[in-house]
C-alpha positions as a Markdown table, in Angstrom:
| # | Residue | x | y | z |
|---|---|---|---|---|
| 1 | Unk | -22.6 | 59.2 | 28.1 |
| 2 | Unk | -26.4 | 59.7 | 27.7 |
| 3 | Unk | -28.3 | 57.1 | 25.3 |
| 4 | Unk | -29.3 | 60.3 | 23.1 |
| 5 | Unk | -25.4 | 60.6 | 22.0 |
| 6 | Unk | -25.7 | 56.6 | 21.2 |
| 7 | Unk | -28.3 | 57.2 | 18.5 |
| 8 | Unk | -27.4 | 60.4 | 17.2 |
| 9 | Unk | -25.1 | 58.9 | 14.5 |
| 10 | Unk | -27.6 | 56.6 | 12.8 |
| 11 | Unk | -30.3 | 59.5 | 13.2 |
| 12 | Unk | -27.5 | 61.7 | 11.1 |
| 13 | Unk | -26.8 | 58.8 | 8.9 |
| 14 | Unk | -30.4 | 58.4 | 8.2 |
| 15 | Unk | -31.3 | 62.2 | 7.5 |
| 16 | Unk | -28.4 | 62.4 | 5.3 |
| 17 | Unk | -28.9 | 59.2 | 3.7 |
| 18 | Unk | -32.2 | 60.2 | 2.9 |
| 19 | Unk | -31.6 | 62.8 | 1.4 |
| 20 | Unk | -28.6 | 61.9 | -1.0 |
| 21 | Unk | -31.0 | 58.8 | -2.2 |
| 22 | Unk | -34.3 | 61.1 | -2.9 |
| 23 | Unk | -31.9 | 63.3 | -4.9 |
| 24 | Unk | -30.5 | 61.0 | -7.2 |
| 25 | Unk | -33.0 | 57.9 | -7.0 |
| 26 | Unk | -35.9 | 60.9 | -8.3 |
| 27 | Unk | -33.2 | 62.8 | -10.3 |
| 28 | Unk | -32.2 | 59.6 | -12.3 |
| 29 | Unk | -36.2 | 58.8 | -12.5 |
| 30 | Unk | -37.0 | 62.5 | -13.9 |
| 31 | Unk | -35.9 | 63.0 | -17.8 |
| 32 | Unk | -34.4 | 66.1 | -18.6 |
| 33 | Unk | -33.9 | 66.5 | -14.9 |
| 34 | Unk | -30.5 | 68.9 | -14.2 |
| 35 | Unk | -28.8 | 69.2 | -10.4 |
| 36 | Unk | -27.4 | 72.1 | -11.8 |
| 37 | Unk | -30.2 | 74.6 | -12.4 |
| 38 | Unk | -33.0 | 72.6 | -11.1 |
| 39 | Unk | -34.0 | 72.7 | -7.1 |
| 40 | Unk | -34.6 | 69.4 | -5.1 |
| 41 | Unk | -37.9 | 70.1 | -4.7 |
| 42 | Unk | -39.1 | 69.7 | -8.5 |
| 43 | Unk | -38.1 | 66.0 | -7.7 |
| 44 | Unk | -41.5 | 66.2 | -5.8 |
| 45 | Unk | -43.8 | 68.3 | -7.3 |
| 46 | Unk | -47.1 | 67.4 | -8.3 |
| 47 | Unk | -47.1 | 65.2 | -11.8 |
| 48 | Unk | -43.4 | 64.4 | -10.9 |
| 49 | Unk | -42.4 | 61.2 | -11.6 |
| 50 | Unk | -42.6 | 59.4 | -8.8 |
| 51 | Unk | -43.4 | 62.0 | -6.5 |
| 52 | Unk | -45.4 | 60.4 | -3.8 |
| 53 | Unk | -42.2 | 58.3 | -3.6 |
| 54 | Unk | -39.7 | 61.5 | -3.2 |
| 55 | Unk | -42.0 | 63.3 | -1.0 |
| 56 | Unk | -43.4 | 60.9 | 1.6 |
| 57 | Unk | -40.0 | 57.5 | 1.2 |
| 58 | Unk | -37.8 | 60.8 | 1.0 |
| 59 | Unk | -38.6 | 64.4 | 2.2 |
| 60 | Unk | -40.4 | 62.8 | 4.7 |
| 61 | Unk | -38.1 | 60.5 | 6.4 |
| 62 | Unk | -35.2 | 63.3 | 5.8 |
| 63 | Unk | -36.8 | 65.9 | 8.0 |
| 64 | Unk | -37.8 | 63.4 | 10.7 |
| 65 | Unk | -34.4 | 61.8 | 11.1 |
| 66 | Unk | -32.8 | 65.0 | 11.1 |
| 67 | Unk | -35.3 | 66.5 | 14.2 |
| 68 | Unk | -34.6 | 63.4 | 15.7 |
| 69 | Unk | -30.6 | 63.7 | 15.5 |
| 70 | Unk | -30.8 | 67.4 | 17.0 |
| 71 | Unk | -32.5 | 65.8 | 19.7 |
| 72 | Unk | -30.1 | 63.1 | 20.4 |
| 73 | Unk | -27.3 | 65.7 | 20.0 |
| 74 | Unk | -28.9 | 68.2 | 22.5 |
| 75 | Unk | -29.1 | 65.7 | 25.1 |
| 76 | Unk | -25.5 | 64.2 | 24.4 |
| 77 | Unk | -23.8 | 67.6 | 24.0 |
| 78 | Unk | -22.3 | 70.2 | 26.9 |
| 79 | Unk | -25.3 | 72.1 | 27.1 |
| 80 | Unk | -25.2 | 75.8 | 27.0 |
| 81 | Unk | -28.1 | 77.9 | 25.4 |
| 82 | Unk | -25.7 | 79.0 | 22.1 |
| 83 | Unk | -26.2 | 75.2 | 21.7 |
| 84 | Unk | -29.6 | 74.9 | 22.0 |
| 85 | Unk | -30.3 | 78.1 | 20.2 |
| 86 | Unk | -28.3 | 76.2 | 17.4 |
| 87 | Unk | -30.2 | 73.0 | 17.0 |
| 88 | Unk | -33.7 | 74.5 | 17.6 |
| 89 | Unk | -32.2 | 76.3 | 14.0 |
| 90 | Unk | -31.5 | 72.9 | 12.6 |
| 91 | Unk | -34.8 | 71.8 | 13.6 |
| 92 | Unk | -36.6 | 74.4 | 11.3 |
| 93 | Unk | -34.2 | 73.7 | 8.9 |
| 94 | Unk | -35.6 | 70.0 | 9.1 |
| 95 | Unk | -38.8 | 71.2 | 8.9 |
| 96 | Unk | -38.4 | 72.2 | 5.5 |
| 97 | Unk | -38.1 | 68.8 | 4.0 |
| 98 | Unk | -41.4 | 67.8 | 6.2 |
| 99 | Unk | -43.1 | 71.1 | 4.4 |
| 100 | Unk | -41.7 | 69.8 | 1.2 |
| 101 | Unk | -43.4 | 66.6 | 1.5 |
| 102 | Unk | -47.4 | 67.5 | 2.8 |
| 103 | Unk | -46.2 | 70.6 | 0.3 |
| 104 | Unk | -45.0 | 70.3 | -2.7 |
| 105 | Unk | -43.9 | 73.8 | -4.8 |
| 106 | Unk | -46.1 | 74.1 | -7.8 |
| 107 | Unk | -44.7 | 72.5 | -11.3 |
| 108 | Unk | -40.9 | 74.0 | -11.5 |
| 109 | Unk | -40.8 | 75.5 | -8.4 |
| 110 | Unk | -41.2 | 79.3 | -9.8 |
| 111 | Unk | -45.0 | 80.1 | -10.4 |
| 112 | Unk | -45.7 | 83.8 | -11.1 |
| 113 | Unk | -48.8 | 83.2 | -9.1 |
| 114 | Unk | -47.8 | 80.5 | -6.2 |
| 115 | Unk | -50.5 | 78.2 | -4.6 |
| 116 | Unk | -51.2 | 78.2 | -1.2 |
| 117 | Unk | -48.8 | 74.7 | -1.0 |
| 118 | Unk | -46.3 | 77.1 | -3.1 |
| 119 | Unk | -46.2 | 79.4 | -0.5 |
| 120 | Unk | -46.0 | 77.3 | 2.6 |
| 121 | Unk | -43.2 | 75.3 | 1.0 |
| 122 | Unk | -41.3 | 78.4 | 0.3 |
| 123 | Unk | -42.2 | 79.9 | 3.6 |
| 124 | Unk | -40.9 | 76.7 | 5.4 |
| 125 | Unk | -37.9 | 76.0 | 3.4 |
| 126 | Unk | -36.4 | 79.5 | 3.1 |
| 127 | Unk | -36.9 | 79.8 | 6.9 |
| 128 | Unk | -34.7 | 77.1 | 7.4 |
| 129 | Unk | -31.9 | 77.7 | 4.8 |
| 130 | Unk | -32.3 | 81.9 | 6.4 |
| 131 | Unk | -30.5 | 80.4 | 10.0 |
| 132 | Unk | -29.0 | 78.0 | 8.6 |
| 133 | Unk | -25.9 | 80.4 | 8.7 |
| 134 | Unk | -26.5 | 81.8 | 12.0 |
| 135 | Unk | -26.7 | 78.5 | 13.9 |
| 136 | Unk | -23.8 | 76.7 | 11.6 |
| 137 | Unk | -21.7 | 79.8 | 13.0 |
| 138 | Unk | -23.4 | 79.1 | 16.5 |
| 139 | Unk | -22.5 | 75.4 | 16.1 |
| 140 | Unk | -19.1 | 76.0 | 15.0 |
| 141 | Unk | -18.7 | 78.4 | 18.4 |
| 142 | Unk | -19.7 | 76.4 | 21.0 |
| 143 | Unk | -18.0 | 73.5 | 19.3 |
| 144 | Unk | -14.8 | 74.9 | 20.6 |
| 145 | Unk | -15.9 | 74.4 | 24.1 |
| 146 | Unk | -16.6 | 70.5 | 23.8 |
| 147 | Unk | -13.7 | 67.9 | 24.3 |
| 148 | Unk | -11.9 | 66.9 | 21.3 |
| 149 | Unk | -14.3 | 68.5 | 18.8 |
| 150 | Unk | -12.0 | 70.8 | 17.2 |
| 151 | Unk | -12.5 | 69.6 | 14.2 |
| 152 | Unk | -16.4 | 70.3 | 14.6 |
| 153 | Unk | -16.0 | 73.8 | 15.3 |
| 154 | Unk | -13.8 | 74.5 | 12.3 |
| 155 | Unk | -16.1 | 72.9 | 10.1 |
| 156 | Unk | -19.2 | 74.4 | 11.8 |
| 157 | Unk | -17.4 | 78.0 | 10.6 |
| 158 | Unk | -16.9 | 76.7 | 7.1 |
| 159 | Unk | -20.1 | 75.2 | 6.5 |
| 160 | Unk | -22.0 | 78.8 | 8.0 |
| 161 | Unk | -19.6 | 80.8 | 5.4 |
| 162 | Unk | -20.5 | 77.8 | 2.5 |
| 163 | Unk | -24.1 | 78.1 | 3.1 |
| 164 | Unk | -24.1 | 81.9 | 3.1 |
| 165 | Unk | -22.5 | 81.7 | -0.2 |
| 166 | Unk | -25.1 | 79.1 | -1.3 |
| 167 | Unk | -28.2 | 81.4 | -0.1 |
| 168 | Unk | -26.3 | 84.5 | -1.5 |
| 169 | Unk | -26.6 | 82.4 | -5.1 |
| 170 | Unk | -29.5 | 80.6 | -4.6 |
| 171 | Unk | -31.9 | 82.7 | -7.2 |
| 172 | Unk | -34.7 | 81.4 | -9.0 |
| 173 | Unk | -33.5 | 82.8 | -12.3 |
| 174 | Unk | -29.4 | 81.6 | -11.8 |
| 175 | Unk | -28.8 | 78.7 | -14.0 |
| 176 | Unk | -26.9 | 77.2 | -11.2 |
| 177 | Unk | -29.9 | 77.7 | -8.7 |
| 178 | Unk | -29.3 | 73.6 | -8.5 |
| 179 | Unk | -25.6 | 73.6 | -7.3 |
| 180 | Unk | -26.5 | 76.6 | -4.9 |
| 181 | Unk | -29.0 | 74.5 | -3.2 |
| 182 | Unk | -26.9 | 71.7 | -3.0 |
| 183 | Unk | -23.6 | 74.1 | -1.5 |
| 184 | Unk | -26.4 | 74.3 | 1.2 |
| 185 | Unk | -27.3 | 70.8 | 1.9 |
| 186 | Unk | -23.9 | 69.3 | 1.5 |
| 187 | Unk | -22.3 | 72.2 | 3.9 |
| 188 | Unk | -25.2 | 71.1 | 6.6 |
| 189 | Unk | -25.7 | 67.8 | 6.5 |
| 190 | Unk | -21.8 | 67.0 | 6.7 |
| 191 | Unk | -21.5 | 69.0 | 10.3 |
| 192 | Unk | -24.6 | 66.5 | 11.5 |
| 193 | Unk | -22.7 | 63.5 | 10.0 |
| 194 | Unk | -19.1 | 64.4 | 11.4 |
| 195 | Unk | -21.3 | 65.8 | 14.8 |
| 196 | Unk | -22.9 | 62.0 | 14.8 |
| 197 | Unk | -19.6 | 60.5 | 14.5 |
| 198 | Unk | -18.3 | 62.8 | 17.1 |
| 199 | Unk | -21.5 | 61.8 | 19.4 |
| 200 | Unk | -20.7 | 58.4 | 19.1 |
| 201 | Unk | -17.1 | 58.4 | 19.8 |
| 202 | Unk | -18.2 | 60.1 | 22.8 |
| 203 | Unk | -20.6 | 57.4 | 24.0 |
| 204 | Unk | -18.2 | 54.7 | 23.1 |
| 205 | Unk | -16.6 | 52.7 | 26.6 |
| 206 | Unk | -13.0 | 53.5 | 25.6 |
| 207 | Unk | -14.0 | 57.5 | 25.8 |
């Protein structure tokens, strides 16, 4: 087994990780903050509490882990091109949380006149959660093609129908634009954690 499928479980761990501590590490440091109808970003806007430390010791670190694990994974999994076509989509998923840390949305995330950094964020980060059904979907397929990962490929098709329900949701003005959001995140990150886990399996002597 290659030494990418080695690390790709503590590059998922990491991303993951990451991003579960930024949420509630900032959400607990931000009064009046609410998961439900408040984005993760507004954790890192400018004048945030401690938003240097959400953006560059969260956001940051997130997106890098989370390219990193797609690499790892594309050079531990049977390639095909569905495959590849399905973590270069992760990757610009990942790239959101490296746009929402050299980014940050303007105070509350919903100016009527956006700032350039505004716009890039949003740009970035809707980009991302846009595929993100189309390669969970394309994840899910080709995971019925790889030794002993049918667990991956049935919750690659869940995870593409959660996060279309999440993006279908996820409206600026909804009261639950916060749980929306989250449906997204929690539907992707726990195919890269269960893929990692998969990875390493793999890589271990015994398989």
């Amino acid at each position: 087994m290659s030494i990418g499928a080695r690390w790709a479980f503590p590059f998922a761990v990491l991303g993951a990780g990451a991003v579960l501590l930024l949420t509630l590490l900032g959400a607990a440091g931000f009064p009046g903050y609410s998961h439900e109808s408040q984005f993760i970003s507004e954790l890192g806007t400018r004048g945030a509490p401690h938003e240097r430390w959400v953006r560059f010791a969260g956001f940051l670190p997130a997106g890098i882990f989370v390219i990193l694990f797609a690499a790892a994974a594309f050079d531990g999994l049977p390639r095909s091109r569905l495959t590849s076509a399905g973590l270069l989509g992760l990757v610009v998923y990942a790239l959101g949380y490296v746009a929402a840390a050299f980014f940050p949305c303007d105070a509350g995330c919903r100016p009527a006149q956006p700032s350039v950094s505004q716009a890039i964020h949003n740009a970035v980060g809707l980009a991302g959660y846009a595929l993100a059904p189309l390669f969970m979907y394309a994840l899910g397929w080709q995971a019925r093609r790889w030794p002993g990962a049918t667990y991956l490929a049935a919750l690659g098709f869940v995870a593409a129908a959660l996060v279309l329900v999440g993006l279908l949701t996820l409206s600026p003005k909804s009261p639950f634009a916060g749980i929306s959001q989250r449906v997204i995140e929690v539907a992707v990150l726990s195919w890269v954690l269960l893929c990692g886990v998969y990875l390493r399996s793999r890589a271990s002597p015994a398989a």
